[in-house]
C-alpha positions as a LaTeX table, in Angstrom:
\begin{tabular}{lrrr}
\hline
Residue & $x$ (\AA) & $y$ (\AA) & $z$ (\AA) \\
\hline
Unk1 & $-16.95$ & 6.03 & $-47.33$ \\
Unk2 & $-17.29$ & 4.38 & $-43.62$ \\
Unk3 & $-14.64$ & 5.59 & $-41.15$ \\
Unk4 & $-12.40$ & 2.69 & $-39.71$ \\
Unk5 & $-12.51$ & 1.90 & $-36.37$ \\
Unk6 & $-9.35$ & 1.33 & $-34.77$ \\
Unk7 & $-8.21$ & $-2.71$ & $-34.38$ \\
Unk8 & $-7.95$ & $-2.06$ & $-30.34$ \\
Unk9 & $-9.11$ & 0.19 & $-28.24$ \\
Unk10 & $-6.91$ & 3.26 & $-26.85$ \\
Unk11 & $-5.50$ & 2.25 & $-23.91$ \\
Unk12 & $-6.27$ & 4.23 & $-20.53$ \\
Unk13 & $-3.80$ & 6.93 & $-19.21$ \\
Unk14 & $-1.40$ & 5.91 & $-16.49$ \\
Unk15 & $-1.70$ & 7.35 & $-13.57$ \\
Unk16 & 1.62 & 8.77 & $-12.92$ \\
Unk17 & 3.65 & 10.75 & $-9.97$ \\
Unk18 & 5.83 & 13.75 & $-10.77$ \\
Unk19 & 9.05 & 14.49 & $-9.14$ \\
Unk20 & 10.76 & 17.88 & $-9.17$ \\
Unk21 & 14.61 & 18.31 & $-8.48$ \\
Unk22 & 13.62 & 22.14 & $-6.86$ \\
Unk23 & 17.26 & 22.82 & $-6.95$ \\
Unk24 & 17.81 & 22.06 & $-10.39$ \\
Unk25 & 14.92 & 24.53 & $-11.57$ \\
Unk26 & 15.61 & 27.77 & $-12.78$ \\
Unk27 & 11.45 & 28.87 & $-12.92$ \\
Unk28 & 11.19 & 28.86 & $-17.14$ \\
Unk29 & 7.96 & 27.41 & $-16.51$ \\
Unk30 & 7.64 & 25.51 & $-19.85$ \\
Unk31 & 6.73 & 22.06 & $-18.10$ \\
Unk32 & 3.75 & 23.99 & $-16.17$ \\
Unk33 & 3.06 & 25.25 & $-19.95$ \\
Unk34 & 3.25 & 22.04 & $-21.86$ \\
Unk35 & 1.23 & 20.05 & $-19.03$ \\
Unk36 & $-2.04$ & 18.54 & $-21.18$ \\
Unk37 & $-3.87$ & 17.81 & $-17.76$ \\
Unk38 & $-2.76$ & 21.32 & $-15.76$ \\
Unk39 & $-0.86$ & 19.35 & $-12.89$ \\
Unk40 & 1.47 & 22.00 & $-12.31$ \\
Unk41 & 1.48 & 25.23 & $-10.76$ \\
Unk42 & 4.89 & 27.35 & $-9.86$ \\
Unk43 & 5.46 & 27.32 & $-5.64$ \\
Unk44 & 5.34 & 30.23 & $-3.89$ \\
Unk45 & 8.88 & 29.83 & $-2.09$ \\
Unk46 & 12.26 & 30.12 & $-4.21$ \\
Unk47 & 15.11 & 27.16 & $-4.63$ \\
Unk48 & 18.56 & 28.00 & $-3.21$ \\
Unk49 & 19.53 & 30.05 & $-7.02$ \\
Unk50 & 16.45 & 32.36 & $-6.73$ \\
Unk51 & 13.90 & 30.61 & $-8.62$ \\
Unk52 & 10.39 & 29.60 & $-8.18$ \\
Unk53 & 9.87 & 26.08 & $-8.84$ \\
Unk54 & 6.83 & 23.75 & $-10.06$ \\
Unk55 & 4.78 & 21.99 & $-7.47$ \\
Unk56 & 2.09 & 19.02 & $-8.50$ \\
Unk57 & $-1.68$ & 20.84 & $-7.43$ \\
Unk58 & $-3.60$ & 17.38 & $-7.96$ \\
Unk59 & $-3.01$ & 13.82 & $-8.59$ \\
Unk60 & $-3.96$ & 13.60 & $-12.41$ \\
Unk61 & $-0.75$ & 13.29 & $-13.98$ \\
Unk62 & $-0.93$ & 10.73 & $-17.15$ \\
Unk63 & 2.94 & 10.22 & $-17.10$ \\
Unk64 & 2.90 & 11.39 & $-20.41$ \\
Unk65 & 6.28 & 12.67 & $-19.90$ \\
Unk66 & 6.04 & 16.20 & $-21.63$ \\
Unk67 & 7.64 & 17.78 & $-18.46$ \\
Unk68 & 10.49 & 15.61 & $-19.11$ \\
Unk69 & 10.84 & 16.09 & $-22.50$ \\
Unk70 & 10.57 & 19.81 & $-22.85$ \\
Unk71 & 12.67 & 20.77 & $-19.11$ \\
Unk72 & 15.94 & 22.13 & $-20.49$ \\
Unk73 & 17.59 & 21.92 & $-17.09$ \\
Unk74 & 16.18 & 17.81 & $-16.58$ \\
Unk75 & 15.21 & 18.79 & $-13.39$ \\
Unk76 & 11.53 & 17.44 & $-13.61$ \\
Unk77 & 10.00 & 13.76 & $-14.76$ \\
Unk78 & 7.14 & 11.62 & $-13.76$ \\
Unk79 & 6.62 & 7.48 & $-12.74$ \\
Unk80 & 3.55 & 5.79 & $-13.17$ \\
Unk81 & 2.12 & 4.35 & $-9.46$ \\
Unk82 & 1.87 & 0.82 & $-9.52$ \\
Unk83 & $-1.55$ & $-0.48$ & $-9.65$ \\
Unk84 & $-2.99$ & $-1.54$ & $-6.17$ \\
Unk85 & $-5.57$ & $-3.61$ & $-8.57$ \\
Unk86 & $-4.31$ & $-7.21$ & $-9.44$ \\
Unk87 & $-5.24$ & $-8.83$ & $-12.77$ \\
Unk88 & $-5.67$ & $-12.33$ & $-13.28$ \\
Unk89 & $-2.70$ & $-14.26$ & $-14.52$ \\
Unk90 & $-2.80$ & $-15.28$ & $-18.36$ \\
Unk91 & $-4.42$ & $-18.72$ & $-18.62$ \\
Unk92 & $-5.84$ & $-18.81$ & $-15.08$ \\
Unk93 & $-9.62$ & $-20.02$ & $-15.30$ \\
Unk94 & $-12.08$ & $-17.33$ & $-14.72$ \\
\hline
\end{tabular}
């Protein structure tokens, strides 16, 4: 039996940025955890409660959003950069 191929092709990852509310951190570490493309690293310095805090240690963050999802304090999330590229508008001859 012949595997099926999907009908389109997987889209490309979105390049995202990740922002960190330090002071809403309490160091659990789960997002640095649960991070599929190891973005995140905990700081060296402590928020104003006591806690280390996650810092971004590259740019390849896919906004996949499982910081988001698995932060039980919602103090981390991530935005995808807008595209410096421009595509051609829909209809518009080649």
């Amino acid at each position: 039996m012949m595997k099926r191929s999907p009908i389109l092709p997987e889209p490309q990852p979105t390049l995202g940025e990740v922002h960190i509310d330090i002071e809403r951190c309490k160091g659990c570490e789960l997002c640095i955890d649960y991070c599929p493309v190891d973005v995140l690293v905990m700081a060296a310095e402590y928020n104003v409660k006591g806690y280390h805090y996650p810092e971004t240690t590259n740019e390849d963050c896919i906004t996949c959003q499982s910081c988001f999802v698995i932060c039980p304090e919602f103090a981390i999330f991530a935005t995808p950069i807008k595209s410096t590229q421009t595509s051609p508008a829909v209809g518009a001859p080649a």
